[in-house]
DSSP file (Angstrom, degrees, kcal/mol; ACC not computed):
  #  RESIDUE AA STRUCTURE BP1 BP2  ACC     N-H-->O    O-->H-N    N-H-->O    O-->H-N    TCO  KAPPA ALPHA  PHI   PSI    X-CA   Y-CA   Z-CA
    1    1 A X              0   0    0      0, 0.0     5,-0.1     0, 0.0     0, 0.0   0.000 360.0 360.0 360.0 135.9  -55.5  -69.7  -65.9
    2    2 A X        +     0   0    0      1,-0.1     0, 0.0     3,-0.1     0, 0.0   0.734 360.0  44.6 -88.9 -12.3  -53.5  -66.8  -67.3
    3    3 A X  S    S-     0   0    0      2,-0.5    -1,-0.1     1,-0.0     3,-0.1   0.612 102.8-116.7-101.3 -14.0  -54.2  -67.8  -71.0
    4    4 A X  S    S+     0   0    0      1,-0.4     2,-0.4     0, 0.0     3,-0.1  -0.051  84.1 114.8 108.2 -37.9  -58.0  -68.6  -71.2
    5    5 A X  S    S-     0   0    0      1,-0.2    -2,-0.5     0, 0.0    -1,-0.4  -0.590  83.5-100.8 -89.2 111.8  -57.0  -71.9  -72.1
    6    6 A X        -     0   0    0     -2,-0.4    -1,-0.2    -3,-0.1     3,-0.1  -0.204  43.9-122.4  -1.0 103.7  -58.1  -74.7  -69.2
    7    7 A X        -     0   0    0      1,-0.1     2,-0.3    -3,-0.1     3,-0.1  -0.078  32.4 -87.1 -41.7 172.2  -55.0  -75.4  -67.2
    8    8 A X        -     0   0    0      1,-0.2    -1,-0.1     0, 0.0     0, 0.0  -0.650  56.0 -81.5 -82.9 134.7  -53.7  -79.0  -66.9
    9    9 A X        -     0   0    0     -2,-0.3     2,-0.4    -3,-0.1    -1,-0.2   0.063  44.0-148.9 -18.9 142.4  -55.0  -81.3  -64.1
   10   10 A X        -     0   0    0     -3,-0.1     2,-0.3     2,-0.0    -1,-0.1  -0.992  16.5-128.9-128.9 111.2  -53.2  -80.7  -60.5
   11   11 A X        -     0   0    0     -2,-0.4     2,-0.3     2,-0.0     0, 0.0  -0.566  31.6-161.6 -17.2 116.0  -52.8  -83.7  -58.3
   12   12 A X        -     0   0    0     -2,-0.3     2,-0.3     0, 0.0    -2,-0.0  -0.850  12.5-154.4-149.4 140.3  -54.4  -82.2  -54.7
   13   13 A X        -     0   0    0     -2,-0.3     2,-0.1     0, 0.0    -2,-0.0  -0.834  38.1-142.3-119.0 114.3  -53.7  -84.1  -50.9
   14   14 A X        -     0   0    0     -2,-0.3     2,-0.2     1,-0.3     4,-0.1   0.011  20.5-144.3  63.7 144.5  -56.5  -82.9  -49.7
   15   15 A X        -     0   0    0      3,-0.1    -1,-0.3    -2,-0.1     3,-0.1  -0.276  52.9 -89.3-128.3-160.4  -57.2  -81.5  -45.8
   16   16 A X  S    S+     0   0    0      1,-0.2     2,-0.4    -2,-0.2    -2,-0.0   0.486 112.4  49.3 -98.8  -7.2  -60.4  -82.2  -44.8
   17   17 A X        -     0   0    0      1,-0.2    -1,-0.2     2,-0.0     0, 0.0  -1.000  69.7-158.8-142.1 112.1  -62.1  -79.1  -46.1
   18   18 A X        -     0   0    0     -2,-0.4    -1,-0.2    -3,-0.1    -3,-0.1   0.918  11.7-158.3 -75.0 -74.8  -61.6  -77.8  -49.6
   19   19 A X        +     0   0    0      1,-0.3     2,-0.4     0, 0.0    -2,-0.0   0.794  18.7 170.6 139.9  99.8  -62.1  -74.6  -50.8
   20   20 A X        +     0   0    0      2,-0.0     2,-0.3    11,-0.0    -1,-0.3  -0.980  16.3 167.5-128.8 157.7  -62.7  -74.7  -54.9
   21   21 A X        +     0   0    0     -2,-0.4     2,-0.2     4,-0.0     3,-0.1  -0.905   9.5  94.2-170.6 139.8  -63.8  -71.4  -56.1
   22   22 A X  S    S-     0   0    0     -2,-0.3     4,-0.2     1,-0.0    -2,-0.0  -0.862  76.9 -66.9 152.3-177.6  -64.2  -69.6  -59.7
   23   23 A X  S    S+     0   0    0     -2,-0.2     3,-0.1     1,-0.1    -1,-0.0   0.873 121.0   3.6 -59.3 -41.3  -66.2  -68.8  -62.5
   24   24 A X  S    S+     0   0    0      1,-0.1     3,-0.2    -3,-0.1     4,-0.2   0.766  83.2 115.8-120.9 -25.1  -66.9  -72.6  -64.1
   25   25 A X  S >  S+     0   0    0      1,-0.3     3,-1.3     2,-0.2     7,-0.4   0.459  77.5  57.5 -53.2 -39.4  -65.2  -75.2  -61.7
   26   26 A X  T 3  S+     0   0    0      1,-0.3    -1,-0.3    -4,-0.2    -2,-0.0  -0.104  95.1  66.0-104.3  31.8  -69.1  -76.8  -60.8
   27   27 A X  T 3  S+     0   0    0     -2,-0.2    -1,-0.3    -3,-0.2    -2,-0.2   0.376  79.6  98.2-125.4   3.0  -69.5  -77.5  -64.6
   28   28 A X    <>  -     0   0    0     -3,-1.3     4,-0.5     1,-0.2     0, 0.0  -0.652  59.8-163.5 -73.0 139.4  -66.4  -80.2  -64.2
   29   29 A X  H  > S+     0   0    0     -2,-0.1     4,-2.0     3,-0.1     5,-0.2   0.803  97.8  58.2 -76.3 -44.4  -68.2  -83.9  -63.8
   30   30 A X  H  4 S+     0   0    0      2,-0.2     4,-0.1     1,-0.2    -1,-0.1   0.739 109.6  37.1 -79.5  -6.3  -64.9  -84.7  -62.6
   31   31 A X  H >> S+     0   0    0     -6,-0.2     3,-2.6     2,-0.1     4,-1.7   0.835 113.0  55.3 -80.0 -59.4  -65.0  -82.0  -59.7
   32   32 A X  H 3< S+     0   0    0     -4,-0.5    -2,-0.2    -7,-0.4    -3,-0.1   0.905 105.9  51.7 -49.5 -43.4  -68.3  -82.4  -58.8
   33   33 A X  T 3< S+     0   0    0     -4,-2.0    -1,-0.2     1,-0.2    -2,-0.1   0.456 106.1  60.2 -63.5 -12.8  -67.8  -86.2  -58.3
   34   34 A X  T <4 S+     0   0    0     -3,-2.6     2,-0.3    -5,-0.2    -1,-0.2   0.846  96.7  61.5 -79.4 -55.2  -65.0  -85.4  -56.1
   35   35 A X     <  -     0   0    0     -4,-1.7     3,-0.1    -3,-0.1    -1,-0.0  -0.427  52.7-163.0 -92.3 138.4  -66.8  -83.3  -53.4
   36   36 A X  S    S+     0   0    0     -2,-0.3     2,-0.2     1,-0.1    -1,-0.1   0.162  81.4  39.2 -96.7  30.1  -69.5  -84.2  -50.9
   37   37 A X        +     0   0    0      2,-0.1     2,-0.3     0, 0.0    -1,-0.1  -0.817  67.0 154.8-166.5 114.8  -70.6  -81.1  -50.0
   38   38 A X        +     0   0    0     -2,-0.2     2,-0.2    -3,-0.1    -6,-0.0  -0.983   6.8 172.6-152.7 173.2  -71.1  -77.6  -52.3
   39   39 A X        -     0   0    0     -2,-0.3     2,-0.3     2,-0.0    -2,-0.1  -0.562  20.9-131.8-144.4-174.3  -72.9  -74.7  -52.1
   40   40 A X        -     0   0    0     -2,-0.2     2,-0.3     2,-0.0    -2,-0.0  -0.827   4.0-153.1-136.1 157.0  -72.9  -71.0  -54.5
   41   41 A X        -     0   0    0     -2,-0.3     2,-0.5     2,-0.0    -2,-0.0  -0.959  21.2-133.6-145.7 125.7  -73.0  -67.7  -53.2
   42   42 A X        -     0   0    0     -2,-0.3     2,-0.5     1,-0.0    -2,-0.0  -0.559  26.7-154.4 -75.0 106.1  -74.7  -65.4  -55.9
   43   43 A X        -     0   0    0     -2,-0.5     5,-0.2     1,-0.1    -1,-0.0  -0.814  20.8-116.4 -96.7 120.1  -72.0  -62.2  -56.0
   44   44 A X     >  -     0   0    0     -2,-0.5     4,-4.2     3,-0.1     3,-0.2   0.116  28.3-108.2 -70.6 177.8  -73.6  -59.0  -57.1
   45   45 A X  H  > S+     0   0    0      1,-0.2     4,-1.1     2,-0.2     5,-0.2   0.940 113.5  58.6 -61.6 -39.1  -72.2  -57.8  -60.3
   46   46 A X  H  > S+     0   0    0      1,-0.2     4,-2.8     2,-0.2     3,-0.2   0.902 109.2  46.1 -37.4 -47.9  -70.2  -54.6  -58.9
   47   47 A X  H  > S+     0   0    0     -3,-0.2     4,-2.4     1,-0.2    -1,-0.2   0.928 117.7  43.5 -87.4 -38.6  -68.2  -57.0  -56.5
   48   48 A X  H  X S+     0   0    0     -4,-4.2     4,-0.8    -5,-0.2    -1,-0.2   0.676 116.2  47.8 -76.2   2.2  -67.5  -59.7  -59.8
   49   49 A X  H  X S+     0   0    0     -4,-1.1     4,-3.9    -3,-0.2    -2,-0.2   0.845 116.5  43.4 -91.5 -44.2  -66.7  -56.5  -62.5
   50   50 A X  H  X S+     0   0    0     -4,-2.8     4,-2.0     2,-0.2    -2,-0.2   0.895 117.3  51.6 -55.2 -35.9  -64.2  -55.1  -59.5
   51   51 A X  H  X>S+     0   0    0     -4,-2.4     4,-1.9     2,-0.2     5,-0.5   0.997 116.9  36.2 -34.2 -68.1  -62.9  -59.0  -59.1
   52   52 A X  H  <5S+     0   0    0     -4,-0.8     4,-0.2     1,-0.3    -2,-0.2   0.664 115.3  57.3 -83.5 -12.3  -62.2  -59.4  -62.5
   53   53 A X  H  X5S+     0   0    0     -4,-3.9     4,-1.4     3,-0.1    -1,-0.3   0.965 109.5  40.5 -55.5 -61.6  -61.0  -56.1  -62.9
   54   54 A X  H  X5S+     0   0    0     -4,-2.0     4,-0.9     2,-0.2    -2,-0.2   0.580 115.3  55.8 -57.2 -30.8  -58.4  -56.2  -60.4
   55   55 A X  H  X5S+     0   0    0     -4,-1.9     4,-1.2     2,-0.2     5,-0.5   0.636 107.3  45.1  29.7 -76.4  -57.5  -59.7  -61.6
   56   56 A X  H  >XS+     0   0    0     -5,-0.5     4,-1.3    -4,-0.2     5,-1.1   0.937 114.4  50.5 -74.9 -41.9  -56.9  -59.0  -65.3
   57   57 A X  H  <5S+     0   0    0     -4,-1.4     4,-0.4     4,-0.3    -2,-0.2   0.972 124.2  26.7 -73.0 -52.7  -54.7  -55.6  -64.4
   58   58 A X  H  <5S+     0   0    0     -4,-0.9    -3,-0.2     2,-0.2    -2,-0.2   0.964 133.9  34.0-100.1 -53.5  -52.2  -57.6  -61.6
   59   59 A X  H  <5S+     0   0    0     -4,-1.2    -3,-0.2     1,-0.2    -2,-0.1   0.778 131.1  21.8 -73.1 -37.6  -52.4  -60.8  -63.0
   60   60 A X  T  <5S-     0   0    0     -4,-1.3    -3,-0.2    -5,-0.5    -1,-0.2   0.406  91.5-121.6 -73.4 -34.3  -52.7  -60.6  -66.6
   61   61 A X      < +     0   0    0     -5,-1.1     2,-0.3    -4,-0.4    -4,-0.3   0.971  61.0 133.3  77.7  69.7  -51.3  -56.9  -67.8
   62   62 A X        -     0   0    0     -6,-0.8    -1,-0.3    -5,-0.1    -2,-0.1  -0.853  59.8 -97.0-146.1 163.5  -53.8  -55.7  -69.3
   63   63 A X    >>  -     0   0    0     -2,-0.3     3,-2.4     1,-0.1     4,-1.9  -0.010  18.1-132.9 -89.1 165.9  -55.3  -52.4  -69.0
   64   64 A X  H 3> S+     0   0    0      1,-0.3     4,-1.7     2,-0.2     5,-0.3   0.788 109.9  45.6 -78.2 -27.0  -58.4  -51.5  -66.8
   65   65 A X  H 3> S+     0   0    0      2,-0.2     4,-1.0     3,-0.1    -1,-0.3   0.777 111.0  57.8 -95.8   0.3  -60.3  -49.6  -69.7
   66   66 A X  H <> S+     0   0    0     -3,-2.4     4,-1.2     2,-0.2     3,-0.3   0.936 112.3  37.1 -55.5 -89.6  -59.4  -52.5  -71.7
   67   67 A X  H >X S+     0   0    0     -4,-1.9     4,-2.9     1,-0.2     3,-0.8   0.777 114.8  52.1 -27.4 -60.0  -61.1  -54.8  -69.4
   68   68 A X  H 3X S+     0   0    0     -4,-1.7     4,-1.6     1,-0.3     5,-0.2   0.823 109.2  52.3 -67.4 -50.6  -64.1  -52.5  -68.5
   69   69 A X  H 3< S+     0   0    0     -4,-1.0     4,-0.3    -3,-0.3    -1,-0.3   0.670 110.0  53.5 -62.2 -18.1  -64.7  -52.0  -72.5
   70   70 A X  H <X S+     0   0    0     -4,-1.2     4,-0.7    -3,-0.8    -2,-0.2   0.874 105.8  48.4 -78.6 -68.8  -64.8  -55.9  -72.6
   71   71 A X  H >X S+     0   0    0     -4,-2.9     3,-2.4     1,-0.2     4,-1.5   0.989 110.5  51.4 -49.0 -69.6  -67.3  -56.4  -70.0
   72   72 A X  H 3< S+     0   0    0     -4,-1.6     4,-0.5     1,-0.3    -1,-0.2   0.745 108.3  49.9 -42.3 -31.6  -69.8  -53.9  -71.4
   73   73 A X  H 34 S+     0   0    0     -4,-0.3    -1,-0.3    -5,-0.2    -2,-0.2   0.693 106.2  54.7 -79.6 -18.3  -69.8  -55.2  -74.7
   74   74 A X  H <X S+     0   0    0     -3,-2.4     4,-0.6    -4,-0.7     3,-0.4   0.526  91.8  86.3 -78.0 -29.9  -70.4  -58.7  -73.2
   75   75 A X  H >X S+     0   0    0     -4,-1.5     3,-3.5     1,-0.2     4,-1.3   0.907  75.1  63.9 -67.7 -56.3  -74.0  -57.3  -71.1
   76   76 A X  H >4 S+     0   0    0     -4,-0.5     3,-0.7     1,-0.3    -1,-0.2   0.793 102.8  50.1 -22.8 -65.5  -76.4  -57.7  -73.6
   77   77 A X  H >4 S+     0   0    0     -3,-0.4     3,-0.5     1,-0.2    -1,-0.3   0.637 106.0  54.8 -61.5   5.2  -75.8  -61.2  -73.4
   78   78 A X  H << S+     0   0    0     -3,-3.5    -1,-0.2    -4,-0.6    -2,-0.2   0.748  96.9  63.1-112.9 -28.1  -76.1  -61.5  -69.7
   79   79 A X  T <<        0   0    0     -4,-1.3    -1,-0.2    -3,-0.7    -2,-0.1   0.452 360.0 360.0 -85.8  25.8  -79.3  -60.1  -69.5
   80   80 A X    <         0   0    0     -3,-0.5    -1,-0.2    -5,-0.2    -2,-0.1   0.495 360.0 360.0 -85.1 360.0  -80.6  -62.9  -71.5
């Protein structure tokens, strides 16, 4: 999503192996009811601030001390 805003349902034909990956995707009932199989892989914070850095800058426009001032203001609440 570019806006924040949930995107719209997508129609998927399916291979036999899925791939769903992102921040929130395993908080959908309707994803989770879809797949027989899922797992997480815990990513330390360096490799998700450089993600979502790089991300926000190419995908979005906007600028990297922008971003970086965003995240820091957000940690308090993540070490609850």
């Amino acid at each position: 999503h570019d806006t924040g805003a949930i995107d719209p349902v997508e129609l998927i034909h399916p291979n036999h192996i899925v791939i769903v990956e992102g921040l929130h995707p395993m908080l959908d009932k309707d994803v989770i009811e879809s797949l027989d199989f899922t797992f997480y892989i815990d990513v330390s914070d360096p490799v998700k601030k450089a993600w979502k850095i790089q991300r926000d800058v190419a995908e979005r426009g906007h600028k990297e001390e922008d971003i970086i001032a965003s995240i820091e203001s957000r940690m308090p609440d993540s070490a609850l």
